[in-house]
C-alpha positions in Angstrom: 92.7 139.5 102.5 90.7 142.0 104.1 87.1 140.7 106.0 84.0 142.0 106.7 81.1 140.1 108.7 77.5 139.9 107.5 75.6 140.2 110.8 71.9 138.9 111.4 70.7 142.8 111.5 71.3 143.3 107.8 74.5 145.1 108.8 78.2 145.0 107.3 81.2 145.2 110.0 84.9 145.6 109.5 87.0 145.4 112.3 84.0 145.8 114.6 82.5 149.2 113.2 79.6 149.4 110.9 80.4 150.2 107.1 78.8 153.5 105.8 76.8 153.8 102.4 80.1 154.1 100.9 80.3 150.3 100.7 81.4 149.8 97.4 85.2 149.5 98.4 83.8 145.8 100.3 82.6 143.9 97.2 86.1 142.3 97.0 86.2 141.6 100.4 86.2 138.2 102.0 82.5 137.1 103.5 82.2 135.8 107.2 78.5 135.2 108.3 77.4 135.8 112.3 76.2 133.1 113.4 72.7 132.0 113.4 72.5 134.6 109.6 69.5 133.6 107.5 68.6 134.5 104.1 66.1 137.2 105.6 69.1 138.7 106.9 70.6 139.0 103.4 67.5 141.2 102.5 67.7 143.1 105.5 71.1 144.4 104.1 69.3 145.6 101.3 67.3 147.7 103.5 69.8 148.9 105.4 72.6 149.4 101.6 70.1 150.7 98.8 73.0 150.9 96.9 73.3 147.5 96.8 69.7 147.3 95.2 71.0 148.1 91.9 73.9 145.1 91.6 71.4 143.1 89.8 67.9 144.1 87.3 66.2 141.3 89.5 66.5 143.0 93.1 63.6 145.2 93.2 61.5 141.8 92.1 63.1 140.0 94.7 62.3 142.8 97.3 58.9 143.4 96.7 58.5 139.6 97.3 60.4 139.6 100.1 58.3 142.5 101.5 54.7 140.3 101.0 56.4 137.1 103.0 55.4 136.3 106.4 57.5 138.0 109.0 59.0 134.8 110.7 58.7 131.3 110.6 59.2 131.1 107.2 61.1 127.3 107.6 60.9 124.7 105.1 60.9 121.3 106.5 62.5 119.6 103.5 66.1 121.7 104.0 68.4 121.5 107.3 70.2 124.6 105.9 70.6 126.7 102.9 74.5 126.6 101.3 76.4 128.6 99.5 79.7 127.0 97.4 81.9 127.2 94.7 82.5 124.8 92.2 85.2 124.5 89.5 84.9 121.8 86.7 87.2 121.3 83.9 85.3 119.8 81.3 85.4 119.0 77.7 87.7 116.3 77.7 88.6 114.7 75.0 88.2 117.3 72.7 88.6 121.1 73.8 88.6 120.6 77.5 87.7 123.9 79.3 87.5 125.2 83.3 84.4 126.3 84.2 83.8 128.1 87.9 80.7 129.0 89.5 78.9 129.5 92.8 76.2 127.7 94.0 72.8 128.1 96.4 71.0 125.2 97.8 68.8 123.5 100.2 70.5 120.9 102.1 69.4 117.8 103.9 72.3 116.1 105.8 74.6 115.6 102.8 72.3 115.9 99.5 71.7 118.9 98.1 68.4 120.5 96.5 67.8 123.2 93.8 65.9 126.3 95.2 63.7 127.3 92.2 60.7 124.8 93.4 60.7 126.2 96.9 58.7 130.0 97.5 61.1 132.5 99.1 58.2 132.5 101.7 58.8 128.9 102.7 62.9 129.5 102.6 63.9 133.0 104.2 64.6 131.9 108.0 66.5 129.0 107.0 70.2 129.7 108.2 72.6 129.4 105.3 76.3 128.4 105.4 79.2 129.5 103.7 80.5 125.7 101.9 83.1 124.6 100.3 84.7 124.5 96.9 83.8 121.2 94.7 86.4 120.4 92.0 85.1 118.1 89.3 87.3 116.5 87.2 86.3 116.2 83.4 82.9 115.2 84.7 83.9 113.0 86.8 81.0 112.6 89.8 83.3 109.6 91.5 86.3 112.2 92.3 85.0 115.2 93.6 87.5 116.7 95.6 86.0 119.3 98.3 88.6 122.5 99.5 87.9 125.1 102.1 87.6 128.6 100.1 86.5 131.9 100.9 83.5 134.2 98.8 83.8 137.6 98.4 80.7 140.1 99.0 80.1 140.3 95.1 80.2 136.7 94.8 77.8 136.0 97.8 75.4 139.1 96.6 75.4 137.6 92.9 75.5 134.2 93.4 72.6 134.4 95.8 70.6 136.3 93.7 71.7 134.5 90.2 69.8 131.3 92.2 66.7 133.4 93.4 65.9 134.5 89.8 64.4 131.2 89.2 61.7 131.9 91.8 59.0 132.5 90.0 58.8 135.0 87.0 60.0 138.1 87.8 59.1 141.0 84.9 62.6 141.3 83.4 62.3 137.1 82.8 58.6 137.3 80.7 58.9 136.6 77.1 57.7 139.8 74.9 58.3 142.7 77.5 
């Protein structure tokens, strides 16, 4: 699988060379963060890739907020890191049993993890975030959870991470009668 790094400037880098505005071609590839990357370096990449802005209705919300946030220290004392993983859960069973797979974005502390949606972007966007693993739940199973190393691709990482931030707060698109 081909790999790109997200790097703590906002930049994208394949083989060592910065990727142009024709980024498209990357949204399948396989995500690697530089070390020390934190989520204000995920908005930084939408400075640097506009084109990236239109992925999701919610990213102009989410970068007018992040333009009104502090410009460091912006640490929430309640999280050691911020993580991004995959789960996959078959469900459903007995009955119709069905596979469900989805990514997730948290706060953790040691080993318990924390919804986002009750912690500002302001409080959250020099955290460091890690790249997790994959969860398999079994029919619903919380007693055998089996954890994999995986890889995320840049769509996933873009989209997941923004599916989670569009519980901050009430951006326009979320208001009931616009």
């Amino acid at each position: 699988m081909n790999n790109i790094m997200l790097m703590r400037d906002g930049s994208i880098v394949e083989n060592g060379k910065s990727v142009g505005s024709d980024l498209l071609m990357y949204l399948c590839y396989r995500v690697d963060l530089e070390k020390g990357y934190i989520l204000r370096n995920f908005f930084q990449m939408f400075e640097k890739y506009p084109l990236l802005v239109n992925m999701n209705p919610f990213f102009p919300a989410f970068m007018e907020k992040y333009a009104e946030c502090p410009k460091s220290e912006c640490r929430y004392d309640g999280f050691d890191h911020l993580e991004f993983s995959k789960t996959v859960e078959m469900i459903g069973f007995p009955g119709k049993p069905r596979l469900e797979i989805y990514n997730s974005f948290r706060g953790m502390k040691e080993q318990e993890a924390f919804e986002l949606k009750t912690v500002s972007l302001e409080y959250i966007l020099d955290m460091p975030i890690h790249l997790g693993n994959l969860r398999h739940v079994v029919f619903g199973d919380k007693v055998d959870i089996f954890e994999f190393e995986t890889l995320f691709n840049l769509f996933e990482f873009i989209d997941g991470i923004a599916w989670e931030l569009s519980f901050h707060g009430s951006p326009t698109q979320c208001e009931i009668g616009r």
